[in-house]
N, C-alpha and C positions, 0 to 999 in steps of 0.2 A: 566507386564501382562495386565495393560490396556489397555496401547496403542493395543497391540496384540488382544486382546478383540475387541477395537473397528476399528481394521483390517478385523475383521471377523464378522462386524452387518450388511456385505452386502446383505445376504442372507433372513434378515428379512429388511429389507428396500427396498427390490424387491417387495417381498409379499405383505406390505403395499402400496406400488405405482402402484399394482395390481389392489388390494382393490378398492382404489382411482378414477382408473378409470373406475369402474364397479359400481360406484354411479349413479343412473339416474339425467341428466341435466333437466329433468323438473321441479325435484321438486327445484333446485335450482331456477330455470327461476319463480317459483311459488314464491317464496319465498320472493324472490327477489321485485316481484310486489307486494306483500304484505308487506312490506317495514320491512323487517327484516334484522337487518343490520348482517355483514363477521361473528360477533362472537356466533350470534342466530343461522343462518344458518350453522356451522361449530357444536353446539352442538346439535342443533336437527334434522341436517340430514346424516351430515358427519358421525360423531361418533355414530350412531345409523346403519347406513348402511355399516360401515364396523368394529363391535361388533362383528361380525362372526370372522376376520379375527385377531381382536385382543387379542378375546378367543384364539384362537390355536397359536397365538405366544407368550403367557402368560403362557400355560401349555407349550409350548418347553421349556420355559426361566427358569419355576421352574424345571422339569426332568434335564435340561443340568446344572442345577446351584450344583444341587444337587452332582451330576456327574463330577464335574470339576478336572479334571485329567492331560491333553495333552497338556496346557503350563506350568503348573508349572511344570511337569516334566521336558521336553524339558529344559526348561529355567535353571531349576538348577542343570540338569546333577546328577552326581551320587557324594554322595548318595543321595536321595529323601530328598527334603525338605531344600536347601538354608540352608545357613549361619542360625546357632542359630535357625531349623526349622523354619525358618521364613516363609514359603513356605507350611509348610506341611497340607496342607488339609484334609478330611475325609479320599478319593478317595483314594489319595497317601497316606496316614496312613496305608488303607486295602492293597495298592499293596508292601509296606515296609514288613509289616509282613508276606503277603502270598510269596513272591517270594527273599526277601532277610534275613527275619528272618526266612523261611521257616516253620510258624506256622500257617498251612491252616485248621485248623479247628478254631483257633479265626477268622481268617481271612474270612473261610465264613459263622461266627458268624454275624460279620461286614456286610458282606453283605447282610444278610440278615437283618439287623437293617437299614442300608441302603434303603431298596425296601419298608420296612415297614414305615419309614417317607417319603420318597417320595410318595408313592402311598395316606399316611394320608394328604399331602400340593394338590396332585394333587384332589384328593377326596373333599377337604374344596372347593379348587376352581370350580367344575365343581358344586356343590351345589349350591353355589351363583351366579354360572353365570345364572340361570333364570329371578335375576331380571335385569341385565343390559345385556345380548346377546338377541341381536331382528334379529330374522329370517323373512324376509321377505314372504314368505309362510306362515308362522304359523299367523292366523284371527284370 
């Protein structure tokens, strides 16, 4: 599942190299004359200027973590949950019981304990992100 994992961080390492390039080259060119050497310049302008873009793939990474469903299934076929549930996760726990033990009221019990700790991890995060997301508009 990790390898498989790390088959599919393409789509945040696009985002980030987006980021990247939408950093303005003055202030490095500034920076630079003012004789701040690769690892000043990488903390105080790089990761400051794209803090927007590591916000939103910090909340994708907690909602999809939380949610992790589509390889471990895939991967262990049926029933849910590999050898010795070795496999079995939250996600897959709620889809065992709702669709193969056909008990949909624990099931959208679960879900809903579910949406209530994700929204509590998303909620923590988007509070502390004022001290380290710097919007470059906001003076």
């Amino acid at each position: 599942m990790i390898v498989l994992d790390l088959w599919m961080i393409g789509g945040g390492i696009v985002i980030y190299l987006a980021a990247l390039q939408g950093v303005p080259q003055p202030l490095y060119e500034s920076a630079e004359l003012d004789g701040a050497s690769a690892w000043r310049r990488t903390w105080h302008i790089t990761l400051p200027a794209i803090s927007p873009v590591i916000f939103f793939n910090l909340i994708l990474g907690v909602i999809g973590t939380f949610q992790y469903f589509t390889p471990a299934f895939l991967i262990t076929g049926t029933p849910p949950g590999g050898p010795a549930n070795s496999t079995l996760m939250y996600a897959l726990y709620l889809f065992q019981n709702a669709f193969s033990f056909f008990r949909m009221g624990y099931a959208s019990a679960m879900a809903w304990v579910l949406f209530v700790i994700t929204l509590a991890a998303t909620w923590v995060v988007f509070r502390t992100s004022a001290r380290w997301v710097y919007y470059e508009a906001e003076r």
